[in-house]
Each structure stands twice: as structure tokens, then as C-alpha cells.
C-alpha positions as CSV (number, residue, x, y, z in Angstrom):
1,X,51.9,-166.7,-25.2
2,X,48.2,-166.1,-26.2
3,X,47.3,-166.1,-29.6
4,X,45.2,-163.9,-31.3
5,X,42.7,-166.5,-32.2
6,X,42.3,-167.2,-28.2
7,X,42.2,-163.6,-27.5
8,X,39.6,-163.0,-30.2
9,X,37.3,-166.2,-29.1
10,X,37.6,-165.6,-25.6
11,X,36.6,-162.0,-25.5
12,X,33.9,-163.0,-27.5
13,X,32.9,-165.5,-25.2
14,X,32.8,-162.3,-22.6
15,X,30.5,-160.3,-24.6
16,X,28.3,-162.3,-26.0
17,X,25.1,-163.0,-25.2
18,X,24.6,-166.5,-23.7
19,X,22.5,-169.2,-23.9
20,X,22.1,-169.8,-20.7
21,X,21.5,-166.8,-19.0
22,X,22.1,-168.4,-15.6
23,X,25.7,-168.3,-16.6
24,X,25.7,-164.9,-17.3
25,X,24.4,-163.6,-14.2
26,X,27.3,-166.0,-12.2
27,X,29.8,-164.2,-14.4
28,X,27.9,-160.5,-13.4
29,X,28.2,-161.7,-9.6
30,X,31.9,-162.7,-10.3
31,X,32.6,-159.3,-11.6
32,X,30.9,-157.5,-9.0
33,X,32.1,-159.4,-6.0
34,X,35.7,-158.7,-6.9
35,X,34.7,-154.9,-7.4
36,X,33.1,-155.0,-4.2
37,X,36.5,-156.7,-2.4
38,X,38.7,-154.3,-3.8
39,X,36.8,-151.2,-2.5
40,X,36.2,-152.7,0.6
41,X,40.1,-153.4,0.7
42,X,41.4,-149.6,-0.9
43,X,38.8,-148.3,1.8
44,X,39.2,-149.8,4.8
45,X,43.2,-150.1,4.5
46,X,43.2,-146.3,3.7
47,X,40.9,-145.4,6.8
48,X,43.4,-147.7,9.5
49,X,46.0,-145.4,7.7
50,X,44.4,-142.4,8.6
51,X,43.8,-143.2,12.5
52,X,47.0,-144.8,12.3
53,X,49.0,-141.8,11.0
54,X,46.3,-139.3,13.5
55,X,47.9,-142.4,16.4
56,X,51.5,-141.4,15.7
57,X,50.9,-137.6,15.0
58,X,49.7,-137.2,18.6
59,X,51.9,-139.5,19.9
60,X,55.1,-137.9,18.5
61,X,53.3,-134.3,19.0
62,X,53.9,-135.3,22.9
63,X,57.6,-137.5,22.5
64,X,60.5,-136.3,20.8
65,X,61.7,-138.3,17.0
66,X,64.9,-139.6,18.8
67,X,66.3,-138.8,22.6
68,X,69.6,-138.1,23.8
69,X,70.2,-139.5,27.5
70,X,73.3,-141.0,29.3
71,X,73.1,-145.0,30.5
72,X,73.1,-143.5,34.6
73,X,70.0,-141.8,34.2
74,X,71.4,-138.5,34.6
75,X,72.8,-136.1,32.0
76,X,75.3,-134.0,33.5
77,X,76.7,-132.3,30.6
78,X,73.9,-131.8,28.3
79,X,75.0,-129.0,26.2
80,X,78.5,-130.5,25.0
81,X,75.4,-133.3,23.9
82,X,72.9,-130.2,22.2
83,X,76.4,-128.8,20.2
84,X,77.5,-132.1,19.1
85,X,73.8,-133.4,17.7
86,X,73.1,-129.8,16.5
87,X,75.9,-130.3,13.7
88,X,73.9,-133.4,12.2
89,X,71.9,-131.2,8.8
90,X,69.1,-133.7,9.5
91,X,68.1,-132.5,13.2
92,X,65.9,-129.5,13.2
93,X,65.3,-128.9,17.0
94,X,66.3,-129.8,20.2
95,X,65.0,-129.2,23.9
96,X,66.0,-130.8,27.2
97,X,64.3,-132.4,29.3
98,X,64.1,-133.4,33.0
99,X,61.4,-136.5,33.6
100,X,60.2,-138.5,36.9
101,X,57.4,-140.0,37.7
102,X,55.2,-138.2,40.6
103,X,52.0,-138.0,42.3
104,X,49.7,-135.1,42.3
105,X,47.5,-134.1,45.0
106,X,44.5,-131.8,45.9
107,X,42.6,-132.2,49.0
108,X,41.5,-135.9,49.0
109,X,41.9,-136.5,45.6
110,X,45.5,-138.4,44.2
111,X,46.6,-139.3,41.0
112,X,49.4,-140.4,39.3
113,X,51.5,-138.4,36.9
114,X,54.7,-138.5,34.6
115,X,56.1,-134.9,35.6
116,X,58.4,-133.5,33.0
117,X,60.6,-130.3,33.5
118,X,60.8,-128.2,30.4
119,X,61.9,-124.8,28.9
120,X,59.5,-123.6,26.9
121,X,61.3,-121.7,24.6
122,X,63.0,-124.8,23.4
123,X,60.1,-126.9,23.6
124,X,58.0,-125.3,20.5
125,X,61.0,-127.3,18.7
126,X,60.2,-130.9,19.1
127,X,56.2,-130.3,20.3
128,X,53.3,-129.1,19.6
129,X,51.8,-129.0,23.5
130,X,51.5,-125.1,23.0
131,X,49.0,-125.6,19.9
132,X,47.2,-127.7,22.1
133,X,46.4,-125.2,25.3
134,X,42.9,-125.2,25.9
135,X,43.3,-122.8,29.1
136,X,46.7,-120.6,30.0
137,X,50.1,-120.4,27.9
138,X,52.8,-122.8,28.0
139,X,55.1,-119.6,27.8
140,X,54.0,-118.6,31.8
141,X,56.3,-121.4,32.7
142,X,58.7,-119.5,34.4
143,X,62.0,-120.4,36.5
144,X,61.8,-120.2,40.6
145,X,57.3,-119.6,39.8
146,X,56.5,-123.3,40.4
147,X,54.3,-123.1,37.8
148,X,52.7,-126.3,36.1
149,X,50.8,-127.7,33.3
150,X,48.3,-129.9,33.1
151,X,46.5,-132.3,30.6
152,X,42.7,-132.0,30.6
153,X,42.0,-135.4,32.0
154,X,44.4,-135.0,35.2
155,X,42.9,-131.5,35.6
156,X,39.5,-133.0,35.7
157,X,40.5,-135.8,37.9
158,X,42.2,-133.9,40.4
159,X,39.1,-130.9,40.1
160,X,41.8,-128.1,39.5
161,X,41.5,-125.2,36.9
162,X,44.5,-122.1,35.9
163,X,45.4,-120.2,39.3
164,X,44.6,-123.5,41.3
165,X,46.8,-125.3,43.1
166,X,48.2,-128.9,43.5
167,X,50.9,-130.7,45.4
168,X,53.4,-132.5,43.9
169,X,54.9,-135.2,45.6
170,X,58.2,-137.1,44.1
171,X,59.8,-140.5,44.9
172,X,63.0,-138.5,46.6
173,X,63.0,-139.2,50.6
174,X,64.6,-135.9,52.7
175,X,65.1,-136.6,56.5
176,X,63.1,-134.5,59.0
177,X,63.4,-134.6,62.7
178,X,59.9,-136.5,62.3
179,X,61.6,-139.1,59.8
180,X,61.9,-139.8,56.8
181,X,59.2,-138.2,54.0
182,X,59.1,-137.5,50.7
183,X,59.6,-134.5,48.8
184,X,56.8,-132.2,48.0
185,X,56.1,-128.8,47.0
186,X,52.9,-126.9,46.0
187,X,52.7,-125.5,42.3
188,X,50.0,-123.2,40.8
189,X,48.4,-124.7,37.9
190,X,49.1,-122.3,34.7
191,X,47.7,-124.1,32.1
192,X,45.7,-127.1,30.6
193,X,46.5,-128.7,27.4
194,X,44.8,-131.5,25.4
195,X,46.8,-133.7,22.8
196,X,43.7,-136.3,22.1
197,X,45.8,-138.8,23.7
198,X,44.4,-140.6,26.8
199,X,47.9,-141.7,27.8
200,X,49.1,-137.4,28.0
201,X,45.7,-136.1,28.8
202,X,45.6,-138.1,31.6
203,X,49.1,-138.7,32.9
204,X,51.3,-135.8,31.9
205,X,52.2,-132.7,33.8
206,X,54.8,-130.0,32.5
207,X,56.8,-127.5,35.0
208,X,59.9,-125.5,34.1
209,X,63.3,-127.1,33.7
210,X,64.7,-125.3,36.6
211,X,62.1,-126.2,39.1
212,X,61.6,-129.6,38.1
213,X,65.9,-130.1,38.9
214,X,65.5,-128.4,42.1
215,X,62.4,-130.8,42.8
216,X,64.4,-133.7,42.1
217,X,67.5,-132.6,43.4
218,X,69.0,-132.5,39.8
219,X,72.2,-129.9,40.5
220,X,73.3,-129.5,37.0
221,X,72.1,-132.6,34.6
222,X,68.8,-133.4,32.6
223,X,67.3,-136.4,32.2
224,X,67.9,-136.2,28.4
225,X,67.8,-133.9,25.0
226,X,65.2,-134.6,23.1
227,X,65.3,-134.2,18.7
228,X,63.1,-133.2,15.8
229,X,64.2,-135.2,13.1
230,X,63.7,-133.9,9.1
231,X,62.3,-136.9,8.7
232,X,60.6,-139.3,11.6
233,X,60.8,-142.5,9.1
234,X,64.3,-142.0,9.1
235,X,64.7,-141.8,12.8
236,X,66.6,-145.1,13.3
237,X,69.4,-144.6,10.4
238,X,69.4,-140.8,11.6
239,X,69.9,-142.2,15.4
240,X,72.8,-144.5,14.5
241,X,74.6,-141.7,12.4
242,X,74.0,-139.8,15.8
243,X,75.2,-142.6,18.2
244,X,78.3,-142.3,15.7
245,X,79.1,-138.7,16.0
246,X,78.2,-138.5,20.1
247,X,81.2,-140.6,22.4
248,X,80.0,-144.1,24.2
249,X,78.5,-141.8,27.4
250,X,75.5,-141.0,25.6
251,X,72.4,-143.6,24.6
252,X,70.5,-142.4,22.0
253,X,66.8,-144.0,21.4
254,X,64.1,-143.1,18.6
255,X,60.1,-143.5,18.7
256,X,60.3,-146.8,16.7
257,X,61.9,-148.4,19.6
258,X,60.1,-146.6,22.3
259,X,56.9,-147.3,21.5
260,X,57.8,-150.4,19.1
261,X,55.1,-152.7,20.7
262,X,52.2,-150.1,20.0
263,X,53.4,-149.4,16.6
264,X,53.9,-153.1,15.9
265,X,50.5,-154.5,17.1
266,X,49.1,-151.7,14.8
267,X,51.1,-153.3,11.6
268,X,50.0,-156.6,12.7
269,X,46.2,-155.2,13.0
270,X,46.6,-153.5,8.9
271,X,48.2,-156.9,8.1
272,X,45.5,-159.3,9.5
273,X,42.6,-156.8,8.3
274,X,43.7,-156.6,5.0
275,X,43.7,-160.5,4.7
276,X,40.4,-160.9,6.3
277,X,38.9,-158.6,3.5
278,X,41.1,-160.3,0.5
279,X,39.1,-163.2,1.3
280,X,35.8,-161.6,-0.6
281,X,38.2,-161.6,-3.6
282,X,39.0,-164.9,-3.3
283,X,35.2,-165.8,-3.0
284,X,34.5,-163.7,-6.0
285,X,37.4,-165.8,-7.5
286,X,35.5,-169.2,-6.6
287,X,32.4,-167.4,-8.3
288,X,35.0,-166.9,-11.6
289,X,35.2,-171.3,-11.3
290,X,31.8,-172.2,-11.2
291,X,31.5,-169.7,-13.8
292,X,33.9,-171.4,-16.4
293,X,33.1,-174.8,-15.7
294,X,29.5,-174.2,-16.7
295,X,30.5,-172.5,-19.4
296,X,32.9,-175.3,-20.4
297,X,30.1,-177.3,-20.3
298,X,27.9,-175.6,-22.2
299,X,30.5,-174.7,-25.1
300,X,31.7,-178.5,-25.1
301,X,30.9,-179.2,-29.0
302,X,31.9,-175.5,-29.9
303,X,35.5,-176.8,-28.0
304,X,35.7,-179.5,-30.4
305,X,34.9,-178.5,-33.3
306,X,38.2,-176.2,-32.6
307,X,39.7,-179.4,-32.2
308,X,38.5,-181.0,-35.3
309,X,40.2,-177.5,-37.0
310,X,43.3,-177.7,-35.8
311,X,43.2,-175.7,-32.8
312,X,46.2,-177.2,-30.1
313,X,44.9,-178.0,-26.6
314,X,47.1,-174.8,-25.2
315,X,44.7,-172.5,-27.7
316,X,41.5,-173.9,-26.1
317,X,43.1,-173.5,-22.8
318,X,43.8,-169.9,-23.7
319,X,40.2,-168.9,-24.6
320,X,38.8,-169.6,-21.2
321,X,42.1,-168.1,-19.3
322,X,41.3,-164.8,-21.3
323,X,37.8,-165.2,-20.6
324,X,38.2,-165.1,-17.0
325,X,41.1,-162.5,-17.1
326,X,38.9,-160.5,-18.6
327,X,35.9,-160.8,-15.5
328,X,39.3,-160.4,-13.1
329,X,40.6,-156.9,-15.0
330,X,36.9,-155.4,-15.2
331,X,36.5,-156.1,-11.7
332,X,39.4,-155.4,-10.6
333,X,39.8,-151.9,-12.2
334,X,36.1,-150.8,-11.4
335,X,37.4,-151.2,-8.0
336,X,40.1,-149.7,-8.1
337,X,38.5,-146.9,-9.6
338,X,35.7,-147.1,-7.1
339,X,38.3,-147.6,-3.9
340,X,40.7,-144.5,-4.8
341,X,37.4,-142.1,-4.8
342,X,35.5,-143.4,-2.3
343,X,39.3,-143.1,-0.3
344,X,40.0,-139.4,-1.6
345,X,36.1,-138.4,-0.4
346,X,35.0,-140.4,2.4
347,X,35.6,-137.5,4.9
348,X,33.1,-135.4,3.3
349,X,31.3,-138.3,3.0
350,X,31.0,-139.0,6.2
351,X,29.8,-135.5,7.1
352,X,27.2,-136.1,5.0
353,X,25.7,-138.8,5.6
354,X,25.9,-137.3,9.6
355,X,24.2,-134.0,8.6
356,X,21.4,-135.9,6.7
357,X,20.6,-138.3,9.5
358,X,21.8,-136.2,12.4
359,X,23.9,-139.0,13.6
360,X,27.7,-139.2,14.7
361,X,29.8,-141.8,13.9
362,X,32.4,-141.4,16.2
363,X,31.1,-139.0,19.1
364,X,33.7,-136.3,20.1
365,X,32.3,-136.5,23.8
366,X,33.7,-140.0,23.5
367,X,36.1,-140.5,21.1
368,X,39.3,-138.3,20.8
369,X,39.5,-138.8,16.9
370,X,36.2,-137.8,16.2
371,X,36.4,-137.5,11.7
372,X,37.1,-140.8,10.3
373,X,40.5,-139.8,8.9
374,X,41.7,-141.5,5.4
375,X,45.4,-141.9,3.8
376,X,45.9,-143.5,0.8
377,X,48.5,-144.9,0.2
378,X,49.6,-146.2,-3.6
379,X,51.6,-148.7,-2.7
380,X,48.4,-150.0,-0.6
381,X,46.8,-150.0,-4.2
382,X,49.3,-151.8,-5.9
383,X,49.1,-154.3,-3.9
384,X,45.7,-155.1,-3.8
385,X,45.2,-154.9,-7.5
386,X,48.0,-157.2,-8.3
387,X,46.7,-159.8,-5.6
388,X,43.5,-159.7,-7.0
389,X,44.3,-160.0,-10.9
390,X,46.5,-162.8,-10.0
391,X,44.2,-164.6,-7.5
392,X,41.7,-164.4,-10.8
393,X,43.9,-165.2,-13.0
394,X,44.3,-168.7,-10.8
395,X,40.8,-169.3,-10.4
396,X,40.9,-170.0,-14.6
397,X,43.7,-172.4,-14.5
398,X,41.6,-175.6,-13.6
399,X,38.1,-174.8,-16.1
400,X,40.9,-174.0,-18.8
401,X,42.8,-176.9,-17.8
402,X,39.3,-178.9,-17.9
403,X,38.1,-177.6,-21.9
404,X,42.0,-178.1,-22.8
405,X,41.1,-182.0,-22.2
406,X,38.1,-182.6,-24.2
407,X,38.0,-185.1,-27.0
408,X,35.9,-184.0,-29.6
409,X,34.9,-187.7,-30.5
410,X,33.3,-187.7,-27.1
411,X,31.6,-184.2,-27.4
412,X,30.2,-184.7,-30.8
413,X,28.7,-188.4,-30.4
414,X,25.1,-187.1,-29.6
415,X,25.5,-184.1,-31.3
């Protein structure tokens, strides 16, 4: 435990004013380097939590919180599966769903698409493709119309607008007397929607439920059911509970396993960031050693005659651990302080700085998240700031260690 007499000598080893003023500007930098590193950490870890939580918001605006499906690919009795999940209080919609992947045609032009077979009024429940029509209404998705939707980028790709049309052409072979083709049918394009996600604006195409089982020669199934969840952290617990309740014909999945790669590599990404940017703590730390071993040295006959009066070498140890806990804590909380409002404003920030130099950051003609989005998150602080007091408090261990080891005989002789 500290004593006071450390506490009071090495806090006034903090404030006053050197000798050496050398020293006191390596003990400024010290202080300011670990300000710096925490902002930099609070910043940067808050902005990859904004683009990350903008990431999953589209992506789960497009996929449902958990799916319902059964293990032959085909759903046959899908509402027994809608009555028996609708029971769980923790599911808050519901929509089914028939999916296939087809290729779409105009003229010469051919692309690829994952066609899914919707009713619309169901679909407002686990999506929010309707909030994101730039051109028709999801709503004119009608039974027996062959109607379709369209994401921006496949619109533009296949060079079709609303009241075009396109040709649709699945995997499912039907014999003719000229062999065997493909099946194919030509829908009228109804709307265009854009998510902000290259991987729906460019690959997704939306047709009713009824058409799309006809297409695919679906008599009475679904692919699957998919579910809002109250909660989509909670998915996996909420999808076992599920997998409880439903009998062993249905496989139930959630978004943390479907797309557990993505969201994985994005972890690993905040995880290897973050400890690329501790590292200008820990050289702010290295600035706190030089710092205390100069200052060791220059306070060696002050150290002993503390000896000479009785103080123990775990007192004199003491002084200089409080002195550089003290550089760590002012650092450490100006940058907190610093990080959390620079966090809670950079938005605004942002905008600006891009008014004032009529510049954008991230160009909305190229980027689909065009603001630089921040979340902070607290436990994000807490982390940080205990890392960095603690990584200070080590850098004063050896310095402390070094005064603690004097022998005033020694120091004194040319005194």
C-alpha cells in the first residue's frame, strides 16, 4: 500500500518545477502521447462500430433474424411451421419465402440473380425492402401479374426501368418436342429498390409467392419462414428455444451462422485495429521509462538522503510508481475525455470540415455508406482506459525498482 509520505513526495515530484527542463518536456510528451493513443483508440474503434452496425443493419434489412426451412429443401407444410413459431413472445413477424437462384435476361444482356418469391403483406415484417423503393411499390406485387422487383444495380445492368420487361430463366428443365429447355417466363418490372448493399442491389430480384411456386414448380411448399426476432443478439438462444418447440422436420438457422464468416472477419478486423493503435500507448509508456530513469538520476542524492531518514526501499519505490501513475491517469483521462466527444460529434464534424473545404470523404457516387457513422460503445471505453493505466502503471515498475536500489553511501560520496 502506498503511504502518504510517497504519495505526498511523488506528486510533488509531478508538479514541480524541474531542474532539468529536458525532463520535463519528456514527461509533457509522455502525457500527451498516451492522450493522443487513447483518442485515436475511443475514435477509431467507435467509427468500425458505426459501419459495422450500418454492415449488419442492411444486411439484416434484406435477410430475416432466424429462418425456418425443412432439411429436403422444400417446406410443404409451412403454416403448421408459422402457428407453432408464432407462439414464441420473442418473435415479432414472420413471412415465407420461396428462393432459387435464376438468370435474368433482356435482349443481349444476362445476369445472374437470387430470385425470391414473396407476399408482400407479410414481408413489411421481417424487412425493410419497401422503405427502400426508389421507383414503383413493393405492394403492386400481385398473384398470377408476374410482376418483379428489382435492385438498382441489376436494373442498371440489365438496362430495364418500371413497366419494362425481363425474362427469367430458372434451373428447372421441361421437355419439348424440340428437347429439353429450361423454364422461362417473361415478368414486367414493377419496381426498383436500393438497400446500399452491393451483394442485394446487384443480385436480388423479388416476385410474388404464388408466381415464384408456379415458376419453380413449387405445388404447395415454400422454401422457408423467415422471423423478426425482439432482439437479433439473441437470435441463437432464441433459435434453439425454437428448434425446441418445432418437431425434428424443421432446421432452423439465424444470421450469426449464415453470414458467420463476414461477421467474424469483421471482429477479427476491430480486434487487430484496436491492437495496432494500443501500440502508441505503449510508446507513450516507453516515453513514461526514459522519463523516470532521468529523473532517478537526477534526484539520486534527494533518494538518499530519504534513506539516511529512515525511509524503507518500498517508500522510495513508491514515490516514482506514483509519479508515473500520475503522467498515466492525466493522460489517460484527457483522452478519454477527448475520445468520448470527439466519438459523440465526429458526424457533424465531418460535415464540417466537408462544407469548409468542399470535399467528400466518402463520395456517395462511390460509396454506399457515404457519413462516417460512429457507435460508442462503453464497454469499448473501459477497456481502453484500463489497458492503458495498467500498461503505465508497468512502464514505472523498473525506474522504481532502479531508485529503490540506491545506496546512499554511493550517492552522497561527491556530494
Amino acid at each position: 500500500m502506498i503511504k502518504p509520505l510517497a504519495l505526498y513526495i511523488g506528486l510533488r515530484y509531478t508538479r514541480a518545477k524541474r531542474r532539468n527542463h529536458f525532463i520535463s518536456f519528456i514527461s509533457f510528451t509522455s502525457t500527451i502521447g498516451i492522450m493522443l493513443g487513447v483518442v485515436a483508440l475511443i475514435t477509431v474503434l467507435s467509427v468500425m462500430n458505426g459501419f459495422h452496425k450500418e454492415v449488419r443493419e442492411r444486411i439484416l434489412g434484406m435477410t430475416s433474424h432466424a429462418t425456418v426451412s425443412a432439411y429436403d429443401g422444400e417446406l410443404s407444410n409451412w403454416e403448421e411451421a408459422m402457428h407453432l413459431s408464432r407462439d414464441h413472445p420473442e418473435v415479432l413477424g414472420q413471412a415465407p419465402f420461396v428462393e432459387a437462384q435464376t438468370m435474368l435476361t433482356n435482349g443481349s444482356r444476362v445476369s445472374g440473380s437470387l430470385l425470391r418469391g414473396i407476399l408482400p403483406e407479410y414481408e413489411k415484417q421481417v424487412s425493410d425492402v419497401s422503405e427502400h423503393m426508389i421507383a414503383g411499390s413493393l405492394e403492386l406485387l400481385k398473384s398470377k401479374s408476374y410482376g418483379i422487383v428489382l435492385g438498382k444495380e441489376l436494373a442498371a445492368t440489365l438496362g430495364v426501368g418500371v413497366h419494362d420487361k425481363v425474362t427469367v430463366v430458372t434451373p428447372r428443365i421441361r421437355v419439348t418436342p424440340a428437347g429439353a429447355m429450361p423454364r422461362l417466363k417473361r415478368f414486367t418490372v414493377l419496381g426498383v429498390f436500393e438497400v446500399g448493399m452491393g451483394e442485394y442491389d446487384s443480385g436480388m430480384a423479388l416476385i410474388h409467392l404464388s408466381d415464384a411456386a408456379r415458376l419453380l414448380k413449387m405445388k404447395r411448399g415454400v422454401s422457408g419462414i423467415r422471423l423478426k426476432l425482439e432482439d437479433l443478439y439473441d437470435a441463437p438462444r432464441i433459435s434453439r428455444e425454437l428448434a425446441n418447440r418445432l418437431p425434428g422436420i424443421y432446421r432452423i438457422s439465424d444470421w450469426t451462422y449464415q453470414h458467420r464468416n463476414f461477421f467474424s472477419a469483421l471482429r477479427t478486423e476491430k480486434r487487430m485495429m484496436g491492437l495496432i493503435l494500443f501500440l502508441i500507448v505503449a510508446v507513450a509508456a516507453f516515453n513514461i521509462v526514459s522519463t523516470l530513469v532521468m529523473v532517478v538520476t537526477d534526484k539520486q542524492s534527494d533518494i538518499a538522503i530519504l534513506r539516511t531518514l529512515g525511509a524503507s526501499p518500498g517508500t522510495i519505490m513508491a514515490i516514482f510508481i506514483v509519479q508515473g501513475a500520475t503522467i498515466g491517469i492525466a493522460g489517460t483521462v484527457m483522452g478519454i475525455a477527448g475520445g468520448i466527444a470527439l466519438s459523440l460529434n465526429l458526424e457533424g464534424l465531418v460535415q464540417r470540415v466537408e462544407q469548409a473545404f468542399g470535399i467528400n470523404f466518402l463520395d456517395p457516387n462511390i460509396y454506399y455508406i457515404s457519413a462516417l457513422p460512429s457507435d460508442l460503445h462503453w464497454d469499448d471505453v473501459t477497456t481502453i482506459s484500463v489497458s492503458a493505466f495498467i500498461i503505465t502503471l508497468l512502464a514505472t515498475l523498473y525506474p522504481a525498482w532502479r531508485a529503490s536500489r540506491t545506496q546512499p553511501a554511493e550517492a552522497l560520496r561527491y556530494e
